[in-house]
MARLOKOL-360010 format. One record per residue: x, y, z of N, C-alpha, C, O, CB in turn. Coordinates in steps of 0.05 Angstrom, whole numbers, plus 32768, in hexadecimal, padded with zeros to 4 digits. Each point is the difference from the previous one (the first is absolute). Last residue first. Glycine has a CB too. Layout:
N
XYZXYZXYZXYZXYZ/...
END
This chain:
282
8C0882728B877FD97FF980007FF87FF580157FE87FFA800380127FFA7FD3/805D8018802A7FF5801B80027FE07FF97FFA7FEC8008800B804380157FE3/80247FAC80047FF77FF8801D7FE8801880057FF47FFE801580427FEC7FFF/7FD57FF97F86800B8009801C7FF67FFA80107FEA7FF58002802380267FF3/7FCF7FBF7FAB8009801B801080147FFD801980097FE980027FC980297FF2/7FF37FCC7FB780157FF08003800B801B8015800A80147FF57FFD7FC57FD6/7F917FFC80098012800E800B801C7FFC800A80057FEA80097FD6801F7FFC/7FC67FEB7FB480197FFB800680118009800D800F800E7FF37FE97FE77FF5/7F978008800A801D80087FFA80127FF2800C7FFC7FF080127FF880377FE9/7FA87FC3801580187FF77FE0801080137FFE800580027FE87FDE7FE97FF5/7FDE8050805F7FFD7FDA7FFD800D7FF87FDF7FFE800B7FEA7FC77FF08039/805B80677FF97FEC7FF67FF47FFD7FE0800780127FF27FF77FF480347FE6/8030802D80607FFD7FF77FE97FE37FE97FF07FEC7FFE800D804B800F8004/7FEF8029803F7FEF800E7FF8800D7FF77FDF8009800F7FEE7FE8801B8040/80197FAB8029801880087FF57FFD801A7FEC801380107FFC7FFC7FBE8009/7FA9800F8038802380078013800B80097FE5800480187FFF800A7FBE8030/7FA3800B7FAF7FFF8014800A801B800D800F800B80167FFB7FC67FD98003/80317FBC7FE27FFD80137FE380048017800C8014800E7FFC7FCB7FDD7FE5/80127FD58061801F7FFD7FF0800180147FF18014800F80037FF17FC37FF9/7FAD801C8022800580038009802180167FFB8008801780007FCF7FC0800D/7FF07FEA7FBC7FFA801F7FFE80158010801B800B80167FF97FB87FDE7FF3/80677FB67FE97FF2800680117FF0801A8002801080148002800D7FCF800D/80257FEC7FC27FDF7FF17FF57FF78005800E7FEC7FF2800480157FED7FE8/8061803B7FEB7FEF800B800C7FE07FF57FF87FF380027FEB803480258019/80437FB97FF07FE980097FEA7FF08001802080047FF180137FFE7FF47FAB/8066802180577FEB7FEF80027FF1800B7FE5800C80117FF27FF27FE58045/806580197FFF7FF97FF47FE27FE37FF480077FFF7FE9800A803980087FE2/80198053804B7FE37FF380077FEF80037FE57FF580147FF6800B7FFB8041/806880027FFC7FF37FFC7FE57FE47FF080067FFD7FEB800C803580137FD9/8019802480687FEE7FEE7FF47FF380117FE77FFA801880027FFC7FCB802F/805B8030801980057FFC7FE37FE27FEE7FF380057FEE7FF1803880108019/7FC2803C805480037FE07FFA8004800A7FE27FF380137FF87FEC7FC9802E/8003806A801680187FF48007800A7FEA7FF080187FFC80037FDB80128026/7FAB80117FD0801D800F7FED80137FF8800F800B7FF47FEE7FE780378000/7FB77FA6801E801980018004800F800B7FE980097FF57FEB7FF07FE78033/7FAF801E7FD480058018801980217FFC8007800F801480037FB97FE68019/7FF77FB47FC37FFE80187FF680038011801F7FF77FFF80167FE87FF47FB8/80177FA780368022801080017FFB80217FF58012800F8008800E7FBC7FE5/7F977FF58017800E80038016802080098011800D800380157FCF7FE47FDA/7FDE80177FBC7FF18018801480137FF480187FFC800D80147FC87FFE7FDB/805C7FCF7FBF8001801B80057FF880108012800B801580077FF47FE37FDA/80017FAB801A801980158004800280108005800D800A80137FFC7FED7FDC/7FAA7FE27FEC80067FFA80188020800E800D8001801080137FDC7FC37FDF/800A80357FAF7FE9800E8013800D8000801F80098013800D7FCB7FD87FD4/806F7FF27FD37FEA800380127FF8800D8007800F8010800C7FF87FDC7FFC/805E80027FFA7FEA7FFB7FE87FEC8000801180017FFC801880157FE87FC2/80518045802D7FE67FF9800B7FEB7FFD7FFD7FF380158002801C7FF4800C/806080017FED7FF080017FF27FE77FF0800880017FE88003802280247FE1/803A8024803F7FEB7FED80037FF080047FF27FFB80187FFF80097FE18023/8066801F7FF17FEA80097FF17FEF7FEC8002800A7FEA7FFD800D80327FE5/80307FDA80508014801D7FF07FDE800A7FF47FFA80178002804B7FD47FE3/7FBF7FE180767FF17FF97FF0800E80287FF08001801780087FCA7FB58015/802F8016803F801980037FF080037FFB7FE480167FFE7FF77FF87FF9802F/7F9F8005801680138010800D8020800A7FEA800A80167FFB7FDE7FCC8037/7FE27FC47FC37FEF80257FF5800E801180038009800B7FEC7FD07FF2801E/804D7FB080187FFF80087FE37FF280137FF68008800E7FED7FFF7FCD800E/7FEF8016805D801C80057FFD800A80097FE0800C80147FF87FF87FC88030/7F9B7FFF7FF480098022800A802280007FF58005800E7FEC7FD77FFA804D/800A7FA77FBA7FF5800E7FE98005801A800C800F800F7FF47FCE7FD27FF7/80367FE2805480137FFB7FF17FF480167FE0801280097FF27FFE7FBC802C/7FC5803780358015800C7FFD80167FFF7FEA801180107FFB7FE27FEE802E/7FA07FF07FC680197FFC8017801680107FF98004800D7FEC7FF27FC5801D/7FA980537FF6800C7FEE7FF180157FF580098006800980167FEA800A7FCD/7FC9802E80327FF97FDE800680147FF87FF980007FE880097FD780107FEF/8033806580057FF07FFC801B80007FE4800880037FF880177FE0802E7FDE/801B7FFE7FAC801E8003801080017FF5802580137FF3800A7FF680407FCF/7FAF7FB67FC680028012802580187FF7800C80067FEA800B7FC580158005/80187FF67F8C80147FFB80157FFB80128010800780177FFF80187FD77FEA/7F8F7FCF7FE3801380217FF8801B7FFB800D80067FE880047FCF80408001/7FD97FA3800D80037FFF7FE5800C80257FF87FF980167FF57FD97FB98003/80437FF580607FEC800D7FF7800580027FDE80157FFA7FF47FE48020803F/80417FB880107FE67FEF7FF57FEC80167FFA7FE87FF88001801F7FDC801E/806E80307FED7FE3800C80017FEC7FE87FFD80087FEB7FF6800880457FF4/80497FC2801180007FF4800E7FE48012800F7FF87FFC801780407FEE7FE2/7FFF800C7FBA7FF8802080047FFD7FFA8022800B801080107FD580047FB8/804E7FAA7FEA7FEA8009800D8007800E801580167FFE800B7FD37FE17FE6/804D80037FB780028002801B7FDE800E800E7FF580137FF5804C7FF48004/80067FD37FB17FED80027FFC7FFC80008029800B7FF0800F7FEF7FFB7FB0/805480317FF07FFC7FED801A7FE1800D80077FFA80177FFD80407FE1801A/7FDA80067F7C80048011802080007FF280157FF47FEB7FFE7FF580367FF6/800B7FBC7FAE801180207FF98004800480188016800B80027FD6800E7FD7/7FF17F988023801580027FEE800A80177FFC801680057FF67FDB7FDA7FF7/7FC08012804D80267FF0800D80137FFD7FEE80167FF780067FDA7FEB8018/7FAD803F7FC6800F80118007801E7FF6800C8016800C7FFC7FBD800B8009/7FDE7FB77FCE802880037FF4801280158011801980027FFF7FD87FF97FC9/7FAE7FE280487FFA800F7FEB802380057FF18008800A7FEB7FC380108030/801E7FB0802C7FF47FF57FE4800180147FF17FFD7FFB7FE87FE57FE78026/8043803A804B80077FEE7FF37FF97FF47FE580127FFD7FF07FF380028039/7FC7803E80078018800B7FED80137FF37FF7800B80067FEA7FF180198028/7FC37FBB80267FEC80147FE9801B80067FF480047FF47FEA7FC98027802E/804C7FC580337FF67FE87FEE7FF7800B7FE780077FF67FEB7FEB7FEF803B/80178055802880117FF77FF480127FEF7FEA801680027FF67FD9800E8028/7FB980297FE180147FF7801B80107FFA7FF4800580067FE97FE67FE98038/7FCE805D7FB980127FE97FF980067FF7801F7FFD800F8014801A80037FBA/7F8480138024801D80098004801B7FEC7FF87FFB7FE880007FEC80338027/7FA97FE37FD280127FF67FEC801A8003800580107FF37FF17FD380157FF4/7FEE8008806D7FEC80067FF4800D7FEA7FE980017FE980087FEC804D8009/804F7FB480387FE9801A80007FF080087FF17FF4800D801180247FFF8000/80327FA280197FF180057FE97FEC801B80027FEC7FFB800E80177FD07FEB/805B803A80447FE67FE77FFA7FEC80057FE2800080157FF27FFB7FE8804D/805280407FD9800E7FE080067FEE7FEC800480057FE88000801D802A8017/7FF180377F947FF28006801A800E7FEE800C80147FF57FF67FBE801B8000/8072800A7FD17FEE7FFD7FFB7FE57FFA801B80098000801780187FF77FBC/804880397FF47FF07FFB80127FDC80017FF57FF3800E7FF1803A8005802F/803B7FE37FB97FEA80007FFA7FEE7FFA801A7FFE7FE880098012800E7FC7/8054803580117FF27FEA80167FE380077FF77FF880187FFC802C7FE78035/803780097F937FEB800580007FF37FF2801A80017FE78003800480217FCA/805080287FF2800A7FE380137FDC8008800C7FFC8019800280507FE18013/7FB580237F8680098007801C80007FEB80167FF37FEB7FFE7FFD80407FF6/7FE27FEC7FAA80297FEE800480028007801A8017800A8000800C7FFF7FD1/7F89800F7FFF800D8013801280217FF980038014800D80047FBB7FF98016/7FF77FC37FB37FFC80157FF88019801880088010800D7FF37FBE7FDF800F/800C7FC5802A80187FF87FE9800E80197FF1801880037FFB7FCD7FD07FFA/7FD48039804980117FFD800A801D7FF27FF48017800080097FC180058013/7FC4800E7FBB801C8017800480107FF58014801280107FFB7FD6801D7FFC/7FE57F967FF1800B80067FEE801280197FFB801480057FF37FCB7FE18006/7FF67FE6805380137FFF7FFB801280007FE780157FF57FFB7FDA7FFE8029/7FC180347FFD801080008002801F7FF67FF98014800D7FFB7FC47FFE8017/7FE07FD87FD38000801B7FF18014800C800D8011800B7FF27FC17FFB8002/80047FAD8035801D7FF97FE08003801D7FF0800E80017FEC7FE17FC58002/7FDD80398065801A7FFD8005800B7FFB7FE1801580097FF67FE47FE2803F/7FAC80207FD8801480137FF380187FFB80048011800B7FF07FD580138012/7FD67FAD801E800380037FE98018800E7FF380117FF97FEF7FC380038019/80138008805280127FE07FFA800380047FE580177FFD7FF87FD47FDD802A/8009807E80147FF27FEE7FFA80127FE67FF78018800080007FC480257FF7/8062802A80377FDB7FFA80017FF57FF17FF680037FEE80117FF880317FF2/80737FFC80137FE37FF17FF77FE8800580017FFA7FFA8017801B7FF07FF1/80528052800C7FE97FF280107FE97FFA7FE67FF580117FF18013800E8044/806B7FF57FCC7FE87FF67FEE7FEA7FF3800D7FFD7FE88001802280117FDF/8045803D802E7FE97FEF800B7FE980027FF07FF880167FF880187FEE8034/805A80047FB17FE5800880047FEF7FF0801280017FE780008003802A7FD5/8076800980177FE47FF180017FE8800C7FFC800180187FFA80137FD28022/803780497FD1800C7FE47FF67FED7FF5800B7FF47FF97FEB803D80058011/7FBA80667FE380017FED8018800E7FE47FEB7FFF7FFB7FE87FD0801C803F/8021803B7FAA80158007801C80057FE6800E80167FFA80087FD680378004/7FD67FCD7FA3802080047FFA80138000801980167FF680037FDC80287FD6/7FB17FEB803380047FDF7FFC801E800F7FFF800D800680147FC57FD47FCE/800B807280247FFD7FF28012800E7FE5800180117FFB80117FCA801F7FF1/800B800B7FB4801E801180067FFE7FF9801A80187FFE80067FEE802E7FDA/7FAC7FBC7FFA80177FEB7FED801B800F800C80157FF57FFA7FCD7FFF7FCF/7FCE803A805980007FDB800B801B7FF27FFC800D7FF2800F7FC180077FE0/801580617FF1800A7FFE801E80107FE8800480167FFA80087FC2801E8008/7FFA7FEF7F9E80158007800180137FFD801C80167FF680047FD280247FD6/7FC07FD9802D800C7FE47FEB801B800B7FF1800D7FEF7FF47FBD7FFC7FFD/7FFF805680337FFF7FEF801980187FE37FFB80107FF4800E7FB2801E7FFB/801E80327FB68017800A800B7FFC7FF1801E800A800C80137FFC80257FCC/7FBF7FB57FE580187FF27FF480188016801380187FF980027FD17FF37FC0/7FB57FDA804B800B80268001802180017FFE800F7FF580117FC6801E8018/7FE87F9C7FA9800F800B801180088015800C800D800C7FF07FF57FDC8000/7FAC7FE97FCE801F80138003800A7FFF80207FF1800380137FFE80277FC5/7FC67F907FDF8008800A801C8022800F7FF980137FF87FF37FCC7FD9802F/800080077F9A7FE980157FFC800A801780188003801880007FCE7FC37FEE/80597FD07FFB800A80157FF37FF2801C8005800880167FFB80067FC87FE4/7FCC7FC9804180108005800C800F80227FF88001801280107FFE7FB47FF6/7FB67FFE7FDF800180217FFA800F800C80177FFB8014800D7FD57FF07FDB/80267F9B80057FFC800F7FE880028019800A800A800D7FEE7FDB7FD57FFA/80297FED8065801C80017FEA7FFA80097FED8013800D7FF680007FD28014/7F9D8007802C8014801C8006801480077FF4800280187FFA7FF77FE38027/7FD57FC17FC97FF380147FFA801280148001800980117FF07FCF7FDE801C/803D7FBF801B800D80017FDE7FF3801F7FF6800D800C7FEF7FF07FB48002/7FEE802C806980227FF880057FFF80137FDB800680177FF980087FA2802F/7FA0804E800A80067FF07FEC801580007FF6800080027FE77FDF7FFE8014/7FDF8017805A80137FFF7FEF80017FEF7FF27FF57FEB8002801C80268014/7FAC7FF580347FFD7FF87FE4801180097FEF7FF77FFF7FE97FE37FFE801F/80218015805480027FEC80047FF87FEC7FDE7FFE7FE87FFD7FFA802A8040/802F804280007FF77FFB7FE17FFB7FE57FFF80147FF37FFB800880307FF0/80057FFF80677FF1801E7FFA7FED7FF97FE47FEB800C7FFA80448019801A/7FF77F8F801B7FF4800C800F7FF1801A7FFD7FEC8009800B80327FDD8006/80197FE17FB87FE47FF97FFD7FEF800E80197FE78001800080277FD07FE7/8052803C7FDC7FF0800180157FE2800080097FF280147FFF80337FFB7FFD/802D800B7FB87FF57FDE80057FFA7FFE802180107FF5800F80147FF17FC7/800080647FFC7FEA7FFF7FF37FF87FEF800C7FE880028005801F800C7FD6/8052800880277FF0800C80167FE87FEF7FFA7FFF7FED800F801480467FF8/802A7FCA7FAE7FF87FF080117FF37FFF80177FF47FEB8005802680107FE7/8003804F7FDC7FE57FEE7FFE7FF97FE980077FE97FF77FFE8018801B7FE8/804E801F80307FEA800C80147FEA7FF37FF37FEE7FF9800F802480367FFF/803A7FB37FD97FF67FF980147FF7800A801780007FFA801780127FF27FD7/7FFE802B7FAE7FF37FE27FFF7FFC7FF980257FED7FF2800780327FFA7FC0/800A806380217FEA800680047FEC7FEA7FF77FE780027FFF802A802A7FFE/80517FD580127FE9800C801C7FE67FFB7FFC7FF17FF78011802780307FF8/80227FB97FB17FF77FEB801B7FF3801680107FEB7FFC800B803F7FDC7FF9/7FED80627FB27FFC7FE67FF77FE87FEF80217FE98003800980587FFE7FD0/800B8040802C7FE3800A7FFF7FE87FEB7FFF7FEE7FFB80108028802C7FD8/80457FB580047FF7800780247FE3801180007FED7FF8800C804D800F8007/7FF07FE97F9B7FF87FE580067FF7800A801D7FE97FFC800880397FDF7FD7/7FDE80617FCF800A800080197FF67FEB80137FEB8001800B8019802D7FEE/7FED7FCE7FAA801880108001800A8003801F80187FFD80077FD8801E7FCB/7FEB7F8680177FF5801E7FFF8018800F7FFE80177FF780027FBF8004801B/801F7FA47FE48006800D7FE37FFD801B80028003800E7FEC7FEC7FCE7FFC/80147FF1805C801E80037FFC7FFC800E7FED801180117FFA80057FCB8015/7F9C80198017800C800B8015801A80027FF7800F8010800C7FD47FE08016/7FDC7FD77FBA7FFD80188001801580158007800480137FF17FD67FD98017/802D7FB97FF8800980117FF17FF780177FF18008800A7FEB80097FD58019/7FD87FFB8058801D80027FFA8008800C7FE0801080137FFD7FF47FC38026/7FA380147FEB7FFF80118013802D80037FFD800A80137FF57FB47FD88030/801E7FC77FB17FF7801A7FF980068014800F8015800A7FF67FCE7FE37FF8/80327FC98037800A80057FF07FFB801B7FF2800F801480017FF47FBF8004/7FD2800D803F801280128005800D80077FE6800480187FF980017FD98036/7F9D7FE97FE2800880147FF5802280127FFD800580167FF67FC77FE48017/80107FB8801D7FFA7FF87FEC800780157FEE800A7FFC7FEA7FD87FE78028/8018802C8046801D7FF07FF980017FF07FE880137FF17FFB7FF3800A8032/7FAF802A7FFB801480127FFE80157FF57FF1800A80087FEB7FEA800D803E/7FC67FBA7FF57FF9800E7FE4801680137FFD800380097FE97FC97FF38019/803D7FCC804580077FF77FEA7FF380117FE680087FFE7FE97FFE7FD58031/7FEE80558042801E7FF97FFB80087FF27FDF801080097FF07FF17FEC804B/7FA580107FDF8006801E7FFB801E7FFA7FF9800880027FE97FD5801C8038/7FFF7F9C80077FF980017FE6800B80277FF1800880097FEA7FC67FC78027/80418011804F80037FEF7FF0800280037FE380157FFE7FF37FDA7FF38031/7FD78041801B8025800B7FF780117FEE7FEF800C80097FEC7FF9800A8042/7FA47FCD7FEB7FF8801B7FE98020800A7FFC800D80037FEB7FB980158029/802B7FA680327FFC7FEE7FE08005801A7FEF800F7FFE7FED7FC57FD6801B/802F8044804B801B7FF37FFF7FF87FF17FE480137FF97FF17FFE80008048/7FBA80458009800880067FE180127FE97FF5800780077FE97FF9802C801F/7FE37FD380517FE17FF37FF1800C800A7FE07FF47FFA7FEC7FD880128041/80777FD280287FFC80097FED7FF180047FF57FFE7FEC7FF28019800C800F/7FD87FE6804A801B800C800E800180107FE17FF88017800280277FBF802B/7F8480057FFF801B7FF87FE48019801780087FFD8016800C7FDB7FDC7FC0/7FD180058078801B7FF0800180117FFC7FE980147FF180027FD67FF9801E/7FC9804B7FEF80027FF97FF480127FE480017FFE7FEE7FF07FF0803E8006/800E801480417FE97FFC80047FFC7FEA7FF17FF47FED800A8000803D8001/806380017FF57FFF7FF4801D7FDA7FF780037FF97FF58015803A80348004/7FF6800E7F95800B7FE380097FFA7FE4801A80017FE88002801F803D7FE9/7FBB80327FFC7FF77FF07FEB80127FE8800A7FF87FEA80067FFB80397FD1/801E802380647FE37FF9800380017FED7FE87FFC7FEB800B7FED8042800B/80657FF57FD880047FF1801D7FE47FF280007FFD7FE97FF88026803B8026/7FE080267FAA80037FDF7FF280077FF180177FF67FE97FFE801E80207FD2/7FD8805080457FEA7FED7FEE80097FE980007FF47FEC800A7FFF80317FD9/8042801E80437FF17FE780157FEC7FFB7FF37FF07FF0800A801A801B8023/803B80207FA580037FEB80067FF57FF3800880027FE87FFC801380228003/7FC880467FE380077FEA7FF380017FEC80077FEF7FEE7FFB802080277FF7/7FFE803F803A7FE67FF080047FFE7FE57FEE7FF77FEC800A7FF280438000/80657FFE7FF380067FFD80177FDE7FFB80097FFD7FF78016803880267FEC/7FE280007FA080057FDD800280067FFF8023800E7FEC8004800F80077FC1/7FC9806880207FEB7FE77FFB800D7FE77FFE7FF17FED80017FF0802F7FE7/8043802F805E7FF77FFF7FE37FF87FE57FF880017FEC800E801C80377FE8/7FD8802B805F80177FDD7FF07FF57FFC7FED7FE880057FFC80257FDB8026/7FC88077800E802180027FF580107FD97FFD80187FF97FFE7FED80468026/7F9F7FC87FEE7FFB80057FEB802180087FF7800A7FFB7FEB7FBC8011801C/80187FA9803F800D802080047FFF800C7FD980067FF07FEE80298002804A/7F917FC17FF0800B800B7FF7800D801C80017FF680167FFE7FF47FC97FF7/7FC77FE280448025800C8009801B80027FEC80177FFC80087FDC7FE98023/7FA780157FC080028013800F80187FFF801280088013800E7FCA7FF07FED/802B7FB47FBD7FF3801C7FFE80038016800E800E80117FF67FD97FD77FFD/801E7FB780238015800F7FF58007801E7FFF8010800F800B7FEA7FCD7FE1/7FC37FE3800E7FFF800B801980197FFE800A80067FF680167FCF80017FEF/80017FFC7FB17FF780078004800D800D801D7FFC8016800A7FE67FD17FD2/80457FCF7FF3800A801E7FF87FE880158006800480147FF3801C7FDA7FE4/7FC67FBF804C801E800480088006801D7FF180008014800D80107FB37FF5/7FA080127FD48001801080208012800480088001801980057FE37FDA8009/80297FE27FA87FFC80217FF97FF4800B801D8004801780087FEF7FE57FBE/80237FA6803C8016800E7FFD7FF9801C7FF9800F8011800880097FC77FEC/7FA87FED8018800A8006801E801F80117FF6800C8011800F7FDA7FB88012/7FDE801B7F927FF48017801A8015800580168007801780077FC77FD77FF7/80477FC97FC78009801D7FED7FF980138015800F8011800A7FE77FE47FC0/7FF37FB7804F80218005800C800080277FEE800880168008801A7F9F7FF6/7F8D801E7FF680068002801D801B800B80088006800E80147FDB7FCE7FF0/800580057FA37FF880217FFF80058009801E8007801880057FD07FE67FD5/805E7FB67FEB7FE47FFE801A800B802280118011800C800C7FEA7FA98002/803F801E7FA87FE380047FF57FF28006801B7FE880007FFB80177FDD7FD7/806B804280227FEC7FF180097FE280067FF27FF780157FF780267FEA8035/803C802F7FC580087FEA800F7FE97FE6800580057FE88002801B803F8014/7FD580237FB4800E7FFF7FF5800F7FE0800D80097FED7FF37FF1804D8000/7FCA8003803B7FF27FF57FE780167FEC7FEE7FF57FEC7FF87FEA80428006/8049800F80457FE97FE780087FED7FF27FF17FF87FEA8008800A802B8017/8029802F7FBA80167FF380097FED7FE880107FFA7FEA7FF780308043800B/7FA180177FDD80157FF97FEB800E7FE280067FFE7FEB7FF4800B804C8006/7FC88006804A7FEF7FF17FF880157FF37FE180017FE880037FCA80378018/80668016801280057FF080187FE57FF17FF380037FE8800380198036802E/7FF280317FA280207FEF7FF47FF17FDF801B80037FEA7FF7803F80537FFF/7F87801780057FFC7FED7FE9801A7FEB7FFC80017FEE7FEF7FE180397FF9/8013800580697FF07FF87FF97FFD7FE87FE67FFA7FE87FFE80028042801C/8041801B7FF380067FE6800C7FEE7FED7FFF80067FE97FF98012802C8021/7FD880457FB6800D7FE67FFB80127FF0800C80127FF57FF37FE4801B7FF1/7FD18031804A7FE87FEB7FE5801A7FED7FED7FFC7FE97FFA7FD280497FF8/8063800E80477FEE7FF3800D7FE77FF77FF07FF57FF68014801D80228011/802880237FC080147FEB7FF77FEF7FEF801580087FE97FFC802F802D7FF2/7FAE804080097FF77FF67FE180137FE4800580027FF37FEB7FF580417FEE/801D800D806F7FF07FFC80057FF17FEA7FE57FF47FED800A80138042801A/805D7FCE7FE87FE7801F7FF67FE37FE8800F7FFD7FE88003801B803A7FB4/805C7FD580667FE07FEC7FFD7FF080187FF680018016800D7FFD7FC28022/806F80387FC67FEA8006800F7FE97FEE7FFD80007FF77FE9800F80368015/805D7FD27FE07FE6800A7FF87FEB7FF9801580047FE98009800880127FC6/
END
């Protein structure tokens, strides 16, 4: 997916967020939104937005000097999750279609991102979880897809949701690599992040060896290209994902996010709070 011209006011708003987030002294917050200032006019508008991203949070990191400014908030997101698995599990067995079921508990997991939302409410969302649909001949696609393949790649996005994940990935029964960023990035999972959350009990847990808050095929190591490359079916959570993998019809990828971007809405020509579960074709 492409940089829109409407995705420049929110770096802005993501790089005053995050520096704020890292630091009280308004001096360091300035010198870092000047940095993404001057940025600006050597944006290629054909790279997509976690490839300006990254050198936000680089700038937050490197002005700021906190290497993590989310690391208390993921933290806590992780344990409110995991408070909920149980539930959330027997959700998911008592249903008629337990796999429909987890998709669409971990697309509401998407939810837990303070960069686009920074006032979720994990438990809110789950009330009118039932409310959210699926596009079900996509979720047909999906489930006759899974059937074919004996593995899955499984790209991460937020720390929270990982336990949502790793509810469909129990879900799914499949031999499972869970890929995740390789430094701390906005809330994104690492490695550690998916650890607490249980993912090393269902999947080998492996980083992307990206530092943007997406997968730019471009950054990552060889050892994740190899597994993409040969990868029977991938499943790909996230905004961030999305605008960096959308387009590969060559690739078996499934792309599971809720939509919090006008942006986002507009490309896909769907509604802010939907649910999407599509192809390499969006």
């Amino acid at each position: 997916m492409k940089t829109y011209l409407d995705c420049i006011p929110c770096f802005f708003k993501q790089a005053l967020f995050a520096a704020r987030t890292a630091t009280d002294d308004e001096r360091k917050t300035k010198e870092v939104l000047d940095r993404v200032a001057r940025l600006i006019p050597l944006l290629p508008l054909d790279s997509s937005p976690p490839e300006t991203a990254r050198l936000i949070y680089r700038a937050v990191r490197e002005v700021t000097g906190v290497f993590d400014p989310f690391r208390i908030y993921k933290q806590r997101s992780i344990e409110k999750a995991l408070s909920l698995y149980e539930e959330l599990k027997s959700m998911v067995e008592s249903s008629k279609d337990p796999l429909q079921t987890a998709v669409t508990l971990a697309i509401a997991g998407n939810v837990i991102d303070p960069g686009a939302n920074p006032d979720f409410d994990i438990e809110e969302e789950l009330k009118g979880i039932m409310i959210g649909t699926i596009p079900l001949n996509e979720y047909e696609f999906f489930r006759q897809s899974l059937k074919k393949a004996q593995t899955v790649l499984y790209l991460g996005d937020n720390a929270g949701e990982t336990v949502f994940d790793r509810i469909l990935i129990e879900t799914i029964g499949k031999k499972t690599v869970y890929a995740v960023r390789d430094i701390p990035v906005i809330n994104d999972a690492t490695i550690e992040d998916a650890q607490k959350s249980g993912i090393g009990k269902v999947a080998r847990i492996l980083s992307s060896g990206c530092d943007a808050p997406g997968t730019i095929l471009e950054r990552c190591s060889r050892e994740f290209l190899e597994i993409f490359d040969g990868a029977e079916i991938i499943v790909s959570k996230g905004q961030g994902n999305f605008e960096s993998l959308s387009g590969q019809w060559e690739r078996p990828v499934f792309f599971l996010l809720k939509v919090k971007c006008p942006v986002i809405a507009s490309h896909l020509g769907v509604k802010i709070g939907d649910m999407i579960l599509g192809d390499g074709r969006l």
